[in-house]
C-alpha positions as CSV (number, residue, x, y, z in Angstrom):
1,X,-11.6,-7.3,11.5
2,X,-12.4,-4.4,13.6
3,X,-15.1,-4.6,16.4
4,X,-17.3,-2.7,14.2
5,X,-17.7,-5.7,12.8
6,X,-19.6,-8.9,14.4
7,X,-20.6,-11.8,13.3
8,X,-23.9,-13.5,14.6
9,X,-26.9,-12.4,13.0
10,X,-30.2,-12.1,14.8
11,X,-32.4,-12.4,12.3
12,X,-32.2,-11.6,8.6
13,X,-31.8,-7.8,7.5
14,X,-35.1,-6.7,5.9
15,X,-33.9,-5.1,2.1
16,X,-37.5,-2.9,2.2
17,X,-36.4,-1.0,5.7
18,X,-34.8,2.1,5.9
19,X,-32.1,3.5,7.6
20,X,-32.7,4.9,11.1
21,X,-30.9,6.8,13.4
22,X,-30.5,3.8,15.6
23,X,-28.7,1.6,13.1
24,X,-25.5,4.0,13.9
25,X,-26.4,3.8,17.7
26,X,-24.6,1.1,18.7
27,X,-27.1,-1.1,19.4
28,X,-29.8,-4.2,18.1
29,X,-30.0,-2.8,14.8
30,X,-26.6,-1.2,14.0
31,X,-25.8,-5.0,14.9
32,X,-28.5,-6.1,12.4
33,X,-27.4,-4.3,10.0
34,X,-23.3,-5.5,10.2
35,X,-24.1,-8.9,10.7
36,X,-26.9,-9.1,8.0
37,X,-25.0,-7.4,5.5
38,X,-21.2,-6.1,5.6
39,X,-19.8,-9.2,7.5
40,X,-21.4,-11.5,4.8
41,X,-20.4,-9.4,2.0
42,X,-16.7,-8.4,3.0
43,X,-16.0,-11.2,5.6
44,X,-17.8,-14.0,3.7
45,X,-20.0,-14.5,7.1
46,X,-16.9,-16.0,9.3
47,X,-14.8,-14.1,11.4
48,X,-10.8,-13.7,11.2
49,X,-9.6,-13.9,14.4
50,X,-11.0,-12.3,17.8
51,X,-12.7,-9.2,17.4
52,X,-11.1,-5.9,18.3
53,X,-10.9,-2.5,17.4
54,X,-8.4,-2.9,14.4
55,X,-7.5,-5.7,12.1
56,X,-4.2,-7.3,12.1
57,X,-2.4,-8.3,8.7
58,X,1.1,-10.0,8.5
59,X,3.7,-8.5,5.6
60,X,6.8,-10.5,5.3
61,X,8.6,-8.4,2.8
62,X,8.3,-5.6,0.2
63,X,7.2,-2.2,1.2
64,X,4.4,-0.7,2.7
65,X,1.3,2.1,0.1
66,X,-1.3,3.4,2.1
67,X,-4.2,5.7,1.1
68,X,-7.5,6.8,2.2
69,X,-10.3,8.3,0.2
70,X,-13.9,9.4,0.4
71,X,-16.8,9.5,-1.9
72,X,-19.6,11.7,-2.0
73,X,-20.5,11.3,-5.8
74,X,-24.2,12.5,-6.8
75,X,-26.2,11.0,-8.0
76,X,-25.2,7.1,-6.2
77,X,-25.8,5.4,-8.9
78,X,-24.7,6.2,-12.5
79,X,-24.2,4.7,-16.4
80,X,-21.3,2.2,-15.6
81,X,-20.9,2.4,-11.7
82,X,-22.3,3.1,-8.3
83,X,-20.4,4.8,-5.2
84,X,-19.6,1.5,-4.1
85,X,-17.4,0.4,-7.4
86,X,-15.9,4.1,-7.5
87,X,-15.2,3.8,-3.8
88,X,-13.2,0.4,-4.4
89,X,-11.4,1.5,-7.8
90,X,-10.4,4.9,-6.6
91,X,-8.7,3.3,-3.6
92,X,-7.0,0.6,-5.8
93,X,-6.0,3.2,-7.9
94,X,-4.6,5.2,-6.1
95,X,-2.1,2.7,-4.6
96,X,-1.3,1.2,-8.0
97,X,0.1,4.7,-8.9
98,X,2.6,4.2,-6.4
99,X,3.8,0.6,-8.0
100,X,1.9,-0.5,-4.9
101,X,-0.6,-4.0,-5.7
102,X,-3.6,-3.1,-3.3
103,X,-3.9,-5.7,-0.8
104,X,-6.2,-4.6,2.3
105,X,-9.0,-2.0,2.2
106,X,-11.3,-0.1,4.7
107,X,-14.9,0.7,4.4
108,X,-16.4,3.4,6.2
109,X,-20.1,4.3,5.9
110,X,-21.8,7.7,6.8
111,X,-25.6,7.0,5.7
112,X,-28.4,9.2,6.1
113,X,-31.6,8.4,8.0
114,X,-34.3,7.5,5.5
115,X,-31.7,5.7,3.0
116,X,-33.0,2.5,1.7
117,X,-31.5,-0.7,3.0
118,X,-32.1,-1.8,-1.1
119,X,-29.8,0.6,-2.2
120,X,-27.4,-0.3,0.5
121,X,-27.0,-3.7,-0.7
122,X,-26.6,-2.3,-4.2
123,X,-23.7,-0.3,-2.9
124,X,-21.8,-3.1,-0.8
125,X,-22.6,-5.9,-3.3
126,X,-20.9,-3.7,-5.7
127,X,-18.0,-2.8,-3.8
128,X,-17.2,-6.8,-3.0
129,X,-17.5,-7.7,-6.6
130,X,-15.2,-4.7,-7.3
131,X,-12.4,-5.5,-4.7
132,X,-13.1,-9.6,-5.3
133,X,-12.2,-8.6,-9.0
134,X,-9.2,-6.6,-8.3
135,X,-7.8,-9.5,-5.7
136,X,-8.3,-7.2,-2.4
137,X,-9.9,-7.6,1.2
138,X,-12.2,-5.2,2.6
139,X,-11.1,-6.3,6.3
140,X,-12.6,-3.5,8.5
141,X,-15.0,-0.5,8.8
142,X,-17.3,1.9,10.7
143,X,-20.6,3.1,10.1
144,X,-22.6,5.8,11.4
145,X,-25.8,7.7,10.9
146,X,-27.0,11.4,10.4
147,X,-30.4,13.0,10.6
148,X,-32.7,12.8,7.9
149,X,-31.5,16.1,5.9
150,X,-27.9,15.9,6.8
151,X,-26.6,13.8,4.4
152,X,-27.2,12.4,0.8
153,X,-28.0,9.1,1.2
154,X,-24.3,7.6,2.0
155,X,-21.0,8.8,2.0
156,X,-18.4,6.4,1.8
157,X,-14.4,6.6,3.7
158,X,-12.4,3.9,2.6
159,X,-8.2,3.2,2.9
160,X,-5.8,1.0,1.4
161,X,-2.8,-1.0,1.9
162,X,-0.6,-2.4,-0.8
163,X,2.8,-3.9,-0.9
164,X,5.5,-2.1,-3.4
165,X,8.0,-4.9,-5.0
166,X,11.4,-4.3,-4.7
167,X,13.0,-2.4,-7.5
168,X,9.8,-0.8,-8.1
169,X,10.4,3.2,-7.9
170,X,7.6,5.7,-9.1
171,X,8.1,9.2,-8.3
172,X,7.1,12.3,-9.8
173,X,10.5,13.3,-8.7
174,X,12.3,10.6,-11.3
175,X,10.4,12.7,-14.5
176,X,12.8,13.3,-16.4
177,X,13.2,15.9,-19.8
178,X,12.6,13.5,-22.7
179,X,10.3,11.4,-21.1
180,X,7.4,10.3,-23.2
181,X,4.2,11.2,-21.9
182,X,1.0,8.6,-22.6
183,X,-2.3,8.0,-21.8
184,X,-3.9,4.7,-21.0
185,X,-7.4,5.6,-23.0
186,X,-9.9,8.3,-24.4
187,X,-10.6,10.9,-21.6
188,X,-13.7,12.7,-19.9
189,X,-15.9,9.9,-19.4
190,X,-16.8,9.5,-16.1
191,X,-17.5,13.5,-15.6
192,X,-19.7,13.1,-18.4
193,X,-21.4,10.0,-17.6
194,X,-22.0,11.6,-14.4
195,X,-23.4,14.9,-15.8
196,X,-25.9,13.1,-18.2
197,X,-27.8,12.3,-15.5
198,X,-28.0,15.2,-13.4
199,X,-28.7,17.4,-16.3
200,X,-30.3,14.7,-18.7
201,X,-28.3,14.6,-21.5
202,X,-29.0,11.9,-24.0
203,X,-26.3,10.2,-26.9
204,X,-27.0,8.5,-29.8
205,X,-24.4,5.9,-28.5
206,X,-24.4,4.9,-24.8
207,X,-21.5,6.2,-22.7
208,X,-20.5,5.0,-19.3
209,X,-18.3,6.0,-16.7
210,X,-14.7,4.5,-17.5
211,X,-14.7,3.8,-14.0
212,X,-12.1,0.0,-13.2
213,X,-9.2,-0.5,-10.8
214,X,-6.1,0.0,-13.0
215,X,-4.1,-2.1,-10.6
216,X,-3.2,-5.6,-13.2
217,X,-2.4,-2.6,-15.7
218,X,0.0,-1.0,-13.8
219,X,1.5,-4.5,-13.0
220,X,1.9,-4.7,-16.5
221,X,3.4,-1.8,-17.6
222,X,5.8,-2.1,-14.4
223,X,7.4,-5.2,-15.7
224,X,9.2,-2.6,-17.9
225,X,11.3,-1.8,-14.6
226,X,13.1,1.4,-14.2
227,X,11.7,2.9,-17.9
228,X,8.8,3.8,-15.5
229,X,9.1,7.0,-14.0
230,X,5.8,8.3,-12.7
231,X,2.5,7.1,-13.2
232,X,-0.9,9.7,-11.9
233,X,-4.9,8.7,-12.1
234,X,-6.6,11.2,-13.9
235,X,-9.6,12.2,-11.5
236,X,-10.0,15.7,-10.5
237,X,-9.2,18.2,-13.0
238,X,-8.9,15.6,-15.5
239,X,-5.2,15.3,-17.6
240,X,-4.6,18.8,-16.7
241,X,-4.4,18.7,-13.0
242,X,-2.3,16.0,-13.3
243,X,0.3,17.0,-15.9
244,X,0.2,20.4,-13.2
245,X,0.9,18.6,-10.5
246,X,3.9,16.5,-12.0
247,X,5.5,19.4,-13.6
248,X,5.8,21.5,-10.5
249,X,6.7,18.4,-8.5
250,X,9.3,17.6,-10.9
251,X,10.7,21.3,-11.7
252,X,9.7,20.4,-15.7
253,X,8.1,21.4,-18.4
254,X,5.1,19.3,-20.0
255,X,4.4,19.5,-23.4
256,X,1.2,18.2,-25.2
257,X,-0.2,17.6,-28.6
258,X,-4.4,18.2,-28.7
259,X,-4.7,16.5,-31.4
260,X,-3.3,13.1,-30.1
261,X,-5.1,13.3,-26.7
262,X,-8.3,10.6,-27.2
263,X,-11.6,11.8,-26.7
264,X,-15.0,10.1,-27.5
265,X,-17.3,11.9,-29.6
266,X,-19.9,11.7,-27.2
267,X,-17.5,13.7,-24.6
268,X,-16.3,16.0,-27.1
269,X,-20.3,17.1,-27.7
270,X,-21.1,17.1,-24.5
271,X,-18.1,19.2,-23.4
272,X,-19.2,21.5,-26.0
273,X,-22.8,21.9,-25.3
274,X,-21.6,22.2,-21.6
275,X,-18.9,24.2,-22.0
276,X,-16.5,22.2,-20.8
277,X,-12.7,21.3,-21.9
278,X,-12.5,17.7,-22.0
279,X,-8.8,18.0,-20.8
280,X,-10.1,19.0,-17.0
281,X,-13.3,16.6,-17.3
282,X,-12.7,14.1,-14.5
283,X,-11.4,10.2,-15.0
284,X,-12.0,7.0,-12.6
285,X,-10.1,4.7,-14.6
286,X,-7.8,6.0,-17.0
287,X,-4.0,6.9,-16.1
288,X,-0.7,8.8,-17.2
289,X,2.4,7.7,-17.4
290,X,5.9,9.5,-18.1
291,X,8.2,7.2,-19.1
292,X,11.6,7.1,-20.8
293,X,10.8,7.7,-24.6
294,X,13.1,4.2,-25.5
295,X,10.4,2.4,-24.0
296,X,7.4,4.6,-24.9
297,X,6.5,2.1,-28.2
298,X,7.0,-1.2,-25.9
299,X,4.5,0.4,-23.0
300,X,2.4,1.1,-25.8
301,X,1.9,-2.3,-27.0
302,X,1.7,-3.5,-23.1
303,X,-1.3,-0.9,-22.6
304,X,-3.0,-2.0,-26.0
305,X,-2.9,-5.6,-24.9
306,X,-5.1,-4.5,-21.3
307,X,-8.5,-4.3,-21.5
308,X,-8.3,-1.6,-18.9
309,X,-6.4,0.5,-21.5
310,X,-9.1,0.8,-24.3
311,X,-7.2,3.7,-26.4
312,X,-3.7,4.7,-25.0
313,X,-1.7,7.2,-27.1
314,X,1.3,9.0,-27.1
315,X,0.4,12.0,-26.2
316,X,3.7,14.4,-25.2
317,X,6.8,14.7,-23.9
318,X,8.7,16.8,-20.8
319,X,10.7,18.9,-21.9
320,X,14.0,21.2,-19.8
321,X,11.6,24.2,-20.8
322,X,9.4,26.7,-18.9
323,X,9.6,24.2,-15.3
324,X,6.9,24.0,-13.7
325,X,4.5,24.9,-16.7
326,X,2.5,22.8,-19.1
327,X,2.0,23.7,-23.3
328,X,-0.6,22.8,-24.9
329,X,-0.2,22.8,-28.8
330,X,-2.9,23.2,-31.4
331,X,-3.6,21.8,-34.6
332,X,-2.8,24.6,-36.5
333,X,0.2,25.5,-34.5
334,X,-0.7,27.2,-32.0
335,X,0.1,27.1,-28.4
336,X,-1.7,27.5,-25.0
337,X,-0.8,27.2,-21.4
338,X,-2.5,24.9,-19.7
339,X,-3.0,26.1,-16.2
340,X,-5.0,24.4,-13.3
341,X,-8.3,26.0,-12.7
342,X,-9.4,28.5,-10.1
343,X,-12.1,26.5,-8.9
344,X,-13.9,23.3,-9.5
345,X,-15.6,22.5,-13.0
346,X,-17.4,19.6,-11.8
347,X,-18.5,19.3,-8.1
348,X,-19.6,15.6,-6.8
349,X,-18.1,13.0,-9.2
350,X,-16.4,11.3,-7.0
């Protein structure tokens, strides 16, 4: 637990203060505010060991993930999630697309003066039943404080640790051509879920953020062993950036079928009105996965049987064709490249 971190409170934190700039000073009320709220929440109010500047884990075996992340999502709070649950799942996520089963996690704050100690304990209550649910520690942080004006409320740093089984290998560099390509659900939800608010949108059905640690999914599907080649969340620049990404990591092509990529009809209307392409609209709890196309139906079933996996599909397959390059093809026929974007579609979503 790192010195940040103490564990006698003074007297109860007060959930209808404020932040000050003196709660990241170092002094009585950045001590409140540890002790009356992070060490209960993430330590469970008793301290691991003696305190010092880092916290010490033991790993007898297996291999080392690590990851680090931060989250500056606006608005905070959103249909189906807050900063602190996207803070938790992103990291988890992140690690589980390494094979890796998220063990540790750090929790930095930056808050902004003014920021209501109510909300705060919105965001941390969150983030402990998020990594409680997923079977992780949050074992060490930092916080600090900016001027009113400087900031947005609270921006959050976090890293992971995970351990990697043996005979677990998932590389974009093991893509092969032939692989299947699939999807663990319908895309564009979170990007959308966040944009509803900022800009107001309203559905005749309610649609939240698919934001959820994918980590007992991935589990799952890696009990098919070696059939699984590479696995990538689909955050930033949605499906697209990812298939990118792979395909030039890989020296493949990608090719996709539109019309067997899942998307809600709330998404696909939004998209429209917006202008968007659901294909780059941003994820926070949906994957892909290339895998060997033998053991594309069995993966299948394993994903259908997840609840984190609401609607995965077959969706493509890499091909020995234009490297580096991913096809998009239309319902009539047609065909499109599907190229990363010059710039970014949808700013602040995670």
């Amino acid at each position: 637990m790192s010195q940040e971190f103490c564990f006698a409170c003074p007297r109860p934190l007060d959930q209808q203060e404020t932040i000050q700039l003196a709660h990241g000073g170092g002094g009585r009320l950045m001590q409140r505010l540890i002790e009356g709220l992070f060490v209960p929440a993430f330590a469970g109010g008793a301290p691991r060991g003696p305190l010092h500047d880092s916290s010490v884990v033991e790993v007898r075996e297996g291999r080392l993930a690590f990851t680090t992340d931060t989250f500056v999502v606006d608005p905070i709070f959103f249909p189906g999630g807050d900063i602190g649950k996207l803070a938790v799942c992103g990291t988890v996520n992140d690690l589980a697309m390494s094979g890796a089963v998220a063990r540790w996690l750090s929790a930095g704050f930056i808050l902004e003066e003014g920021f209501p100690i109510e909300s705060l304990c919105r965001v941390v209550e969150s983030m402990q039943r998020t990594a409680a649910a997923a079977g992780v520690q949050i074992i060490t942080g930092d916080t600090k404080v900016v001027d009113r004006g400087k900031g947005d409320g609270v921006f959050i740093n976090t890293a992971g640790i995970g351990l990697v089984a043996p005979g677990i290998e998932i590389s974009p560099d093991r893509v092969r051509p032939g692989d299947a390509v699939l999807v663990s659900g319908d895309l564009g939800r979170h990007g959308i879920a966040i944009m509803s608010v900022r800009e107001g949108l309203q559905f005749e059905g309610a649609l939240d953020s698919d934001c959820d640690c994918l980590g007992e999914l991935v589990s799952a599907i890696c009990a098919r062993g070696a059939a699984v080649h590479c696995l990538r969340d689909l955050t930033r620049g949605g499906l697209a950036a990812a298939l990118n990404e792979i395909a030039t990591a890989a020296a493949v092509g990608i090719e996709i079928d539109e019309s067997a990529v899942p998307v809600a009809p709330q998404v696909a209307g939004a998209c429209e009105i917006l202008g968007l392409d659901p294909l780059y609209v941003p994820n926070e709890g949906r994957l892909v996965a290339m895998v060997a196309a033998d053991a594309a139906a069995a993966i299948l079933e394993i994903m259908r049987a997840h609840p984190a996996a609401p609607q995965p599909a077959l969706v493509g397959k890499v091909t020995d064709t234009h490297p580096g390059g991913v096809e998009l093809r239309g319902g009539l026929g047609g065909r499109r490249i599907l190229d990363l974007l010059s710039g970014e579609q949808m700013p602040r979503i995670c």
